[in-house]
C-alpha positions, 0 to 999 in steps of 0.5 A: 500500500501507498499513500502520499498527501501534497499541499499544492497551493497555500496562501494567507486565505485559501489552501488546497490539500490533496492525497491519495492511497494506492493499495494492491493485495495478491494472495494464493493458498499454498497448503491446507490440512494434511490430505485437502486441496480444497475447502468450500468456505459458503455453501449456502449455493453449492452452484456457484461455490465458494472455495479455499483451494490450494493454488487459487486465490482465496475465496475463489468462485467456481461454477457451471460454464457454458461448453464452447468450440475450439474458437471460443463460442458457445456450444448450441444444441438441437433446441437452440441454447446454449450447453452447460457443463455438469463439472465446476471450474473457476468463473471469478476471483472476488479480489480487486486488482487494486483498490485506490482513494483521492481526497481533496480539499479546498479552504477559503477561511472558514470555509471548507470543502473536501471531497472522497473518490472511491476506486475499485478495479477489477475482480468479480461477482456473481449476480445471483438476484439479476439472474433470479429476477431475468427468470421470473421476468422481473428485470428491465431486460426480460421485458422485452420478451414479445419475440424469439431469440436466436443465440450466437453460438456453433452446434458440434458439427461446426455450423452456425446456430440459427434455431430461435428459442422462445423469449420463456426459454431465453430467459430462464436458461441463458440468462437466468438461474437456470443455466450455467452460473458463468453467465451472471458473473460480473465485474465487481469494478466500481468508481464512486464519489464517496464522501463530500463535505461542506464545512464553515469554522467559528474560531475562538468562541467562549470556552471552545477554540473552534466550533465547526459546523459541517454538512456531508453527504455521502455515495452521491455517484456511482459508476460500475 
């Protein structure tokens, strides 16, 4: 981790202060109990899993993905969706690539204003309420439902799908929770305007050296 504070600008009535830390976390399970190599750390699913296990990250997802073509795309069968596998592989490592904060703020005598951006690249969720509420036609998405859909994807033989699915089918297999957990697996990266602060300063009054008086909000943007 880093952390570095600058104060760029000071004069009589006004100061800009501005930091930032920079944090950065790699971790990998080396060994367990004499004769494991994996322990399910939640069970609550079963589907996707959450798992310690040896050589991965801690915490790393496994799940049911879609079985794919030498090329990478998906395998389609007779009925036009997309084929999941029986076998659990790795769909995510929960962990950020790196995790980073800006603080900045501006003073003009007693007034003050500060702001927190919040950053967060990387690493991966899975989506189990927008895969639940695609099923059930609840989500903004699912709504556009009056029609078929043809997924892109090859068959075994090579050729390329044009079989339409009814939107039910759509829906509930390919992004909803009863197809392959891959599909709802997102990525956890987000930028946000944590905090912001307005502040006015009351110097030397009675008893107190100062009385501040300040107003904040908090999680005021989101970018995902």
């Amino acid at each position: 981790e880093i952390e570095a504070n600058f104060i760029p600008v000071k004069t009589k009535d006004f100061e800009w202060q501005i930091g930032g830390n920079f944090a950065k976390n790699t971790n990998t399970v080396k060994e367990l109990a004499t004769g494991v190599d994996q322990v399910e750390i939640e069970v609550g699913f079963g589907d996707p899993g959450v798992f310690a296990k040896v050589g991965e990250p801690f915490g790393v997802l496994y799940g049911t993905t879609w079985e794919r073509a030498a090329n990478g795309q998906l395998l389609i069968d007779d009925a036009g969706l997309p084929i999941a596998t029986t076998e659990l592989s790795s769909i995510g490592n929960p962990f950020p690539d790196w995790t980073a904060g800006i603080r900045t703020e501006l003073t003009y005598k007693e007034f003050s204003l500060s702001a927190l951006l919040d950053i967060k690249k990387g690493g991966q969720i899975w989506n189990g309420t927008q895969a639940r509420i695609n099923r059930i036609g609840r989500s903004e998405a699912s709504a556009d439902r009056e029609h078929t859909y043809v997924i892109e994807g090859v068959h075994a033989d090579g050729s390329t799908n044009t079989i339409p699915v009814e939107a039910l089918d759509y829906w509930q297999v390919y992004k909803g929770d009863f197809g392959a957990t891959e599909e709802s697996v997102q990525d956890a990266g987000w930028t946000r305007l944590r905090e912001l602060t307005l502040s006015y300063t009351i110097k030397k009054v009675k008893v107190f050296k100062n009385i501040e008086l300040s107003v904040t909000a908090r999680n005021l943007w989101l970018k995902t």
